[in-house]
ChimeraX commands (.cxc) that place a marker at each C-alpha (Angstrom):
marker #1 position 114.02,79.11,98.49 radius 0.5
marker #1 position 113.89,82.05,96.47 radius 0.5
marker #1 position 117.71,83.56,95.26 radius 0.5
marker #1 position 118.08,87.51,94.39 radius 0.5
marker #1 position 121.09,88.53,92.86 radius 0.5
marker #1 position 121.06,92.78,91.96 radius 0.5
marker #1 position 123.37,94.79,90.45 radius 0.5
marker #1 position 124.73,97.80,91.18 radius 0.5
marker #1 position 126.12,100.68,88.47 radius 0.5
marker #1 position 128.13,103.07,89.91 radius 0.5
marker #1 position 129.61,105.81,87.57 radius 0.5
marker #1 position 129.32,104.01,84.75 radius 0.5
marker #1 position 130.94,100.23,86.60 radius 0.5
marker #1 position 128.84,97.63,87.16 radius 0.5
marker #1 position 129.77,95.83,89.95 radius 0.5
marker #1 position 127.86,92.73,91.30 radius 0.5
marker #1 position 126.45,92.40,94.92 radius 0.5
marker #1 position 126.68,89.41,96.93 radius 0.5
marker #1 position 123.67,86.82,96.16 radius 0.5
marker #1 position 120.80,86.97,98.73 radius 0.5
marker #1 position 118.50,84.22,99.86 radius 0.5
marker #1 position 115.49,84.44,101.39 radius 0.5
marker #1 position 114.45,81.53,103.31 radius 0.5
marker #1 position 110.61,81.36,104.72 radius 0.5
marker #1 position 110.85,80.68,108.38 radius 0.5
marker #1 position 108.08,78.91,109.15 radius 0.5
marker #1 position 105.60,76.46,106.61 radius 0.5
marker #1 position 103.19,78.78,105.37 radius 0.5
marker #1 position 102.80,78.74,102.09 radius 0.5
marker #1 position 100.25,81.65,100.71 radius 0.5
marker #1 position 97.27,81.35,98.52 radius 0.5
marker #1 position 97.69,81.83,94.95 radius 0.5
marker #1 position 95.87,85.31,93.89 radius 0.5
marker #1 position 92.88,83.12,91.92 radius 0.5
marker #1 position 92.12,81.86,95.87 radius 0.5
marker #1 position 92.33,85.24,97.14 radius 0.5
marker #1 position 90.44,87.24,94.88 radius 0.5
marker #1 position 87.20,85.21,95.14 radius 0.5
marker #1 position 87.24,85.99,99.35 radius 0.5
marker #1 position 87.27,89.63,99.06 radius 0.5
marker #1 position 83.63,89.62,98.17 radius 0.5
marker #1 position 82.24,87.81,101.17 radius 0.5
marker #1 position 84.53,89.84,103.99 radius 0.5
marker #1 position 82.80,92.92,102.69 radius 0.5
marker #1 position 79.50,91.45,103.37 radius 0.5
marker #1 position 80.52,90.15,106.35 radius 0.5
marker #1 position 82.16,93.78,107.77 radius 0.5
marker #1 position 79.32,95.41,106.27 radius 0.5
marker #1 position 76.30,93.43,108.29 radius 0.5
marker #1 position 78.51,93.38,111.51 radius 0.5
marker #1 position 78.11,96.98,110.62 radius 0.5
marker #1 position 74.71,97.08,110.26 radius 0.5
marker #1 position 74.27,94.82,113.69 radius 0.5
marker #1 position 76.63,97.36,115.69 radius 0.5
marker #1 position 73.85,99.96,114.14 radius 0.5
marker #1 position 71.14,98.15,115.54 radius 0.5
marker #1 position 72.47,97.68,118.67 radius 0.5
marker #1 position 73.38,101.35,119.20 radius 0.5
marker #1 position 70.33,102.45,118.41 radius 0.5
marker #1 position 68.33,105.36,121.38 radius 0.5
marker #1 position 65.32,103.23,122.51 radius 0.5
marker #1 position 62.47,105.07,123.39 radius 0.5
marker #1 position 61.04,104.43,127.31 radius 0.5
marker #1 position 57.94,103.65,126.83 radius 0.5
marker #1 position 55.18,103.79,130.00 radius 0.5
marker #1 position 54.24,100.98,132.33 radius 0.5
marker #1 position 51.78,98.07,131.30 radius 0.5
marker #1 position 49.64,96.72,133.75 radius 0.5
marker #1 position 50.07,93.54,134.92 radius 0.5
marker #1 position 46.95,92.50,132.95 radius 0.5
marker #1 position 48.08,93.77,129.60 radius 0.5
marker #1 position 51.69,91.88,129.79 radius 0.5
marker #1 position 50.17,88.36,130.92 radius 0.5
marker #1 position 48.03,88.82,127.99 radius 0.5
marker #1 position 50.95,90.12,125.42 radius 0.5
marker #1 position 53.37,86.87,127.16 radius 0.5
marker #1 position 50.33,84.49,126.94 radius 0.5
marker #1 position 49.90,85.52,122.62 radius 0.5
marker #1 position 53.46,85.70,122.23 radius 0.5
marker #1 position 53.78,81.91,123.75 radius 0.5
marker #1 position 51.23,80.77,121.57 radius 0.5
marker #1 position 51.81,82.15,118.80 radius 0.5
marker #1 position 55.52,81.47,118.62 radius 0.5
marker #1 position 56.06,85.48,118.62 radius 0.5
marker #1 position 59.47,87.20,119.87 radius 0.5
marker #1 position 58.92,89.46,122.57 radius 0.5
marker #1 position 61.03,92.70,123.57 radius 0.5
marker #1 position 60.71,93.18,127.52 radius 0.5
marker #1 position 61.22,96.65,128.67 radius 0.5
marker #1 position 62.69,96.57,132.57 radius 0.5
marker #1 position 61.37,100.16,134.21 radius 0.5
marker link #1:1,2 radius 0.2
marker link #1:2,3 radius 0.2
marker link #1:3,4 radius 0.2
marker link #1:4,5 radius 0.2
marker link #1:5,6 radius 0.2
marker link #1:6,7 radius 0.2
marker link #1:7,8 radius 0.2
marker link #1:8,9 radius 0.2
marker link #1:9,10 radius 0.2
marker link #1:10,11 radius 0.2
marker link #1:11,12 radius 0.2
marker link #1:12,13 radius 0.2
marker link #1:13,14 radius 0.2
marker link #1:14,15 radius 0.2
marker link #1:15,16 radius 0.2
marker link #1:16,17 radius 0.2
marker link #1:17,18 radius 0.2
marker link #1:18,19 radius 0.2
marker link #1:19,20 radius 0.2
marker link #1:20,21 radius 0.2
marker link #1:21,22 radius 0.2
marker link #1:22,23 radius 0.2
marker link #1:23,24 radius 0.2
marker link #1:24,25 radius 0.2
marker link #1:25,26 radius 0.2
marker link #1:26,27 radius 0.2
marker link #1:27,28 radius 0.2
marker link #1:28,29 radius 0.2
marker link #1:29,30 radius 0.2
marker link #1:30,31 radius 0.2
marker link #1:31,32 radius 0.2
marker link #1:32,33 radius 0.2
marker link #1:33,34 radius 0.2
marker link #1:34,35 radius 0.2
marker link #1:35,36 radius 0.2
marker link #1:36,37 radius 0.2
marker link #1:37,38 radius 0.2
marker link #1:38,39 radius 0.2
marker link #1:39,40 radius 0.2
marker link #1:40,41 radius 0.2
marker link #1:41,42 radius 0.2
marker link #1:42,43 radius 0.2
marker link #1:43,44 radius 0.2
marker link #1:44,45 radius 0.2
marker link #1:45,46 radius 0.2
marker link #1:46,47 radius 0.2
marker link #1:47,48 radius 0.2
marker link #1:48,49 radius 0.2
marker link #1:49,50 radius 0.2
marker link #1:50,51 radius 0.2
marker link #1:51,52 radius 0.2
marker link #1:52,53 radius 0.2
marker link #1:53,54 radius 0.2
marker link #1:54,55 radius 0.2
marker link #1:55,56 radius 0.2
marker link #1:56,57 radius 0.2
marker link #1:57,58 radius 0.2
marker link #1:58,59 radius 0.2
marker link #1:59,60 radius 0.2
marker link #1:60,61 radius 0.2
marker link #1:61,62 radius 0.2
marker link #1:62,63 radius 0.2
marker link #1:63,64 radius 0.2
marker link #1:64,65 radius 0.2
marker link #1:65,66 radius 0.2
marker link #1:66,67 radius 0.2
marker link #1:67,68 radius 0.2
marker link #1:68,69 radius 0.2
marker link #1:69,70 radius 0.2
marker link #1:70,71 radius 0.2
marker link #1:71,72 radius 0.2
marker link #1:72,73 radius 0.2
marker link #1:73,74 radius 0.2
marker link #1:74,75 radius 0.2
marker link #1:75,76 radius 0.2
marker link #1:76,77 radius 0.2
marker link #1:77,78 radius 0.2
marker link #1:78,79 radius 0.2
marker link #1:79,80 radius 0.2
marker link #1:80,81 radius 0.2
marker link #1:81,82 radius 0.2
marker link #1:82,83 radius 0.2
marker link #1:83,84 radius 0.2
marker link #1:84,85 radius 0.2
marker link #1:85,86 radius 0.2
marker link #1:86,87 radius 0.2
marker link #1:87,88 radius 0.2
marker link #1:88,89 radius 0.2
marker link #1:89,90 radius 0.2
marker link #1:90,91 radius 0.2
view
């Protein structure tokens, strides 16, 4: 429990306030500032690539024109094979 006792000068009188007490009202207890210091770093990197994924997401994708039905069984059949990630374009 932390106590705060302040004094007051008026015109030249000191006079003394009443003694305040602050008392936490629930159990948290915060982190010393050697804890916090050290997480700073990290949250940047963290808001900066959600950043960067927002970005990507955003992003104008270009409509491109109509495979035959040929070309995307042979594109699906690689990609299977090959373990290769494959963007599908719905038209």
């Amino acid at each position: 429990m932390a106590t705060l006792v302040a004094t007051l000068v008026l015109e030249g009188k000191q006079m003394k306030k009443t003694k305040k007490e602050f008392t936490p009202y629930n159990d948290y207890i915060d982190r010393p500032f050697q804890l916090k210091w050290p997480t700073a770093f990290p949250l940047g990197e963290l808001q900066a690539a959600i950043k960067e994924t927002n970005d990507y997401h955003s992003r104008e994708i270009e409509r491109l024109p109509q495979q035959s039905q040929v070309q995307i069984e042979y594109l699906l059949e690689r990609s299977i094979k090959q373990n290769k990630v494959l963007e599908i374009q719905l038209n």
